[in-house]
N, C-alpha and C positions, 0 to 999 in steps of 0.2 A: 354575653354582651351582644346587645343589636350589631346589625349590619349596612352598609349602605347596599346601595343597587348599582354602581360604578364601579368596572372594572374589566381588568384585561388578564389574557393569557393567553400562552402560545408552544409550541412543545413539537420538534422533530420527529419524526415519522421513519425507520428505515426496518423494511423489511424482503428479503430475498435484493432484489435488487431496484424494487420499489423506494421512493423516496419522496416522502411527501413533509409539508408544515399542515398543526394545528392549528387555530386560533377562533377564540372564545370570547367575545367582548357582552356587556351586559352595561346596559342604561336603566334609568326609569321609566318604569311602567306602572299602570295603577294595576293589573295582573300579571300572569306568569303569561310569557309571546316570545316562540321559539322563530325562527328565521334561518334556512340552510342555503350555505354557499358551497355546492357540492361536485365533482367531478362525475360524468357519462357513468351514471349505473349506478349509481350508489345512490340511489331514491330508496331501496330497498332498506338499508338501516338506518332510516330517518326516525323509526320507533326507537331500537336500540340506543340513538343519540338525545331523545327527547327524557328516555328514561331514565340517562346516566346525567345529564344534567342537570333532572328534578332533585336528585337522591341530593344535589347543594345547594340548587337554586331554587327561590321557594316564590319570590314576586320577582318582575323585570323583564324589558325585553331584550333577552340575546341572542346572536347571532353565534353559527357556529358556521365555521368557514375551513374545508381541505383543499389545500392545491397540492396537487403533483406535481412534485421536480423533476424528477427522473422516474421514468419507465421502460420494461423492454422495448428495443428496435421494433418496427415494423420487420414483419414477415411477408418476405417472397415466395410466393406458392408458383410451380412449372405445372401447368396443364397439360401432361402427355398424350390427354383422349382428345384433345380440341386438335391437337398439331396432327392428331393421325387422320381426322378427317377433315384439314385444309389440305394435307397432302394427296387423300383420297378424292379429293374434291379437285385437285391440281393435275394428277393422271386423266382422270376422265376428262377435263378440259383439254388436256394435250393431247390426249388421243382422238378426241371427237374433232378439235382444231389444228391440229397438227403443229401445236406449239413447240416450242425447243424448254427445255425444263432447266431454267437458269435459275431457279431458287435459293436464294443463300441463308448460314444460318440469322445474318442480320435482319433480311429480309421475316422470317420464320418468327423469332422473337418479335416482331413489330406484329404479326397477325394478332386479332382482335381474339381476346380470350385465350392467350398462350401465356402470358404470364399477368400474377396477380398481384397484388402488393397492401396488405391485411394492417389494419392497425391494429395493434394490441392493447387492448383494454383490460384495465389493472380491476382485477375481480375483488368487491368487497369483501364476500366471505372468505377470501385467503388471506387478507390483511387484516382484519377484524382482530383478531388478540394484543398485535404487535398497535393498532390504532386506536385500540382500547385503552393501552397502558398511557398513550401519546396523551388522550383528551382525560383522562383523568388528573395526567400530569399537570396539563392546563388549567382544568378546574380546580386545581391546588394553587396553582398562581392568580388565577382570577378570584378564588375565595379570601386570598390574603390581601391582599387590595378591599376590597368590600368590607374584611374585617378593619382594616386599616381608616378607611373613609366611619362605618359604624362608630369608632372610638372617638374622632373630631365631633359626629352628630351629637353621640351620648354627652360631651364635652359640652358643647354650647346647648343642648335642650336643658342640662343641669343649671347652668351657669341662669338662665332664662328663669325656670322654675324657682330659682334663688331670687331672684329679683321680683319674683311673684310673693313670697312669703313675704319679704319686704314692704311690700305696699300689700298688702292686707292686715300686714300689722299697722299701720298706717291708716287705716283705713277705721278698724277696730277702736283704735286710739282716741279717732279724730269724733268717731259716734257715741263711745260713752260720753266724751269732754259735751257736745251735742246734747246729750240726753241733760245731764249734770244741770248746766246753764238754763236749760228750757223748766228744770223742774222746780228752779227757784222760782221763776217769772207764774208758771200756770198751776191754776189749779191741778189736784188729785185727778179729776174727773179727765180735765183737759189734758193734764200729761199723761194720763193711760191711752189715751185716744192717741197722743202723738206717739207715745213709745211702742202701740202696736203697728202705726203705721210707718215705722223706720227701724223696725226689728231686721237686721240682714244677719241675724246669727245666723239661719240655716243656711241662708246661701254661702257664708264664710266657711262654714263646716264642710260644703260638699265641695267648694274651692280648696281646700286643705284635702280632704279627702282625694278629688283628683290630682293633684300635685304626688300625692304618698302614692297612688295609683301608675303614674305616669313613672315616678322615680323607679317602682319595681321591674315594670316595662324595658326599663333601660338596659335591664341586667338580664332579659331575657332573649335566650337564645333560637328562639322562632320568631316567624314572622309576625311584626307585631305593628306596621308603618298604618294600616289601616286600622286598628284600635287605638294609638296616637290622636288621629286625624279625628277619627270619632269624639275622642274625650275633649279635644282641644272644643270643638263645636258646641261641649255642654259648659266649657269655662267660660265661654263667649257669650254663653245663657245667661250664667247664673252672674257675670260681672255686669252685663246690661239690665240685670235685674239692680241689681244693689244701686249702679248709677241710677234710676228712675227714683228710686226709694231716698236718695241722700242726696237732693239738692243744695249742695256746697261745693265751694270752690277746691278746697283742698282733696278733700271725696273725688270731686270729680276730676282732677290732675293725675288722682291715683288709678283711677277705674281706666282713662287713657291708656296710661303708662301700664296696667295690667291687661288692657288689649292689644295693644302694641305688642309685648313679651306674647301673649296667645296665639296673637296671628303669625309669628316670629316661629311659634312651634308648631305649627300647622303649615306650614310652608318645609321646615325640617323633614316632616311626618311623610312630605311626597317625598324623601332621598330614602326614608328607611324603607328598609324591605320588609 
């Protein structure tokens, strides 16, 4: 069963004492257009994420989006080498100035380069398994949504193609009755000349034929939104052919009404994937 290209998902993160969200959202696109919303450092498994989203996503543009909730405290690092030489640095001033050596440890902790205060940055490749399982997760909730939207498209592109059959019978009907009436009135000579010039068997044939085309489409399970789009473009051919060829009213109500329903599934054609 086709798919749509709409769709969301999302999936908890907890690892060591890391804690992050997923999220995976996918629109329409006429190709596949990846987009990362990614935390400091994690440019490096933007391949890794490109690839495990292909393996379900095949047309669309998504975005895939980590936040960090929780991460280790920053780190305070003590500079023992920096305080022995503000200290060293504090003697020789007092012995060459004859200072008094009131230095306290408050004073000591404020000296520039005594202490540091580090943020901890959540390394992708230690997270990577436990993040793996997360965005797969995701992509299982964002798969069932797209298959869900698929089944509504498949529903009205059917319902459409139905109402196409309808008016080509309609159509067929209205040309033999056409032909019948004209060949009392004309001669042999004269109605061969007109029944070759209002022949639309073929075109009705390869309309029928793209409909049994399009219906197979429906039930398949690859990307198929640009092959849709495609066929819809040659129903649009072969129904503006027929309308040129059968100048009549009823003919031409029905040829409308069958580009209407066309463009109706050519508009569908951008949701599938």
């Amino acid at each position: 069963m086709i798919k749509g290209m709409t769709g969301f998902g999302s999936s908890e993160l907890t690892s060591g004492s890391v804690k992050a969200i997923v999220e995976i959202k996918s629109l329409n696109h006429r190709y596949f257009d990846i987009n990362y919303y990614l935390p400091i450092g994690f440019g490096s498994i933007e391949q890794k994420l490109r690839q495990l989203v292909q393996s379900t996503v095949q047309r669309g543009r998504v975005t895939v989006a980590i936040k960090i909730t929780e991460k280790p405290t920053q780190t305070v690092v003590f500079h023992k080498d920096v305080v022995k030489d503000h200290m060293r640095y504090a003697k020789q001033l007092q012995k060459e100035f004859g200072l008094e050596n009131n230095l306290t440890l408050s004073d000591v902790v404020r000296l520039p380069g005594v202490i540091e205060t580090k943020e901890s940055l959540v390394q992708p490749e230690k997270v990577w398994p436990s993040l793996q399982k997360s965005l797969i997760k995701a992509l299982a909730a964002l798969e069932q949504m797209r298959k869900s939207e698929g089944r509504s498209l498949a529903k009205d592109v059917s319902e459409k193609l139905r109402g196409m059959s309808a008016q080509l019978s309609t159509i067929q009907a209205r040309a033999k009755a056409i032909l019948a009436e004209a060949k009392k009135q004309l001669s042999p000579e004269e109605f061969a000349s007109l029944q070759k010039g209002l022949d639309i068997n073929e075109e009705i044939a390869r309309l029928k034929h793209y409909i049994v085309e399009v219906r197979t489409l429906l039930k398949s399970k690859v990307s198929v939104g640009k092959k849709i789009d495609f066929i819809a473009q040659e129903m649009q051919r072969e129904t503006n052919t027929i309308g040129s060829k059968l100048q009549d009213k009823i003919v031409s109500n029905a040829v409308i009404a069958l580009k209407s329903k066309i463009e109706k599934i050519r508009e569908q054609a951008q949701n599938i994937e």
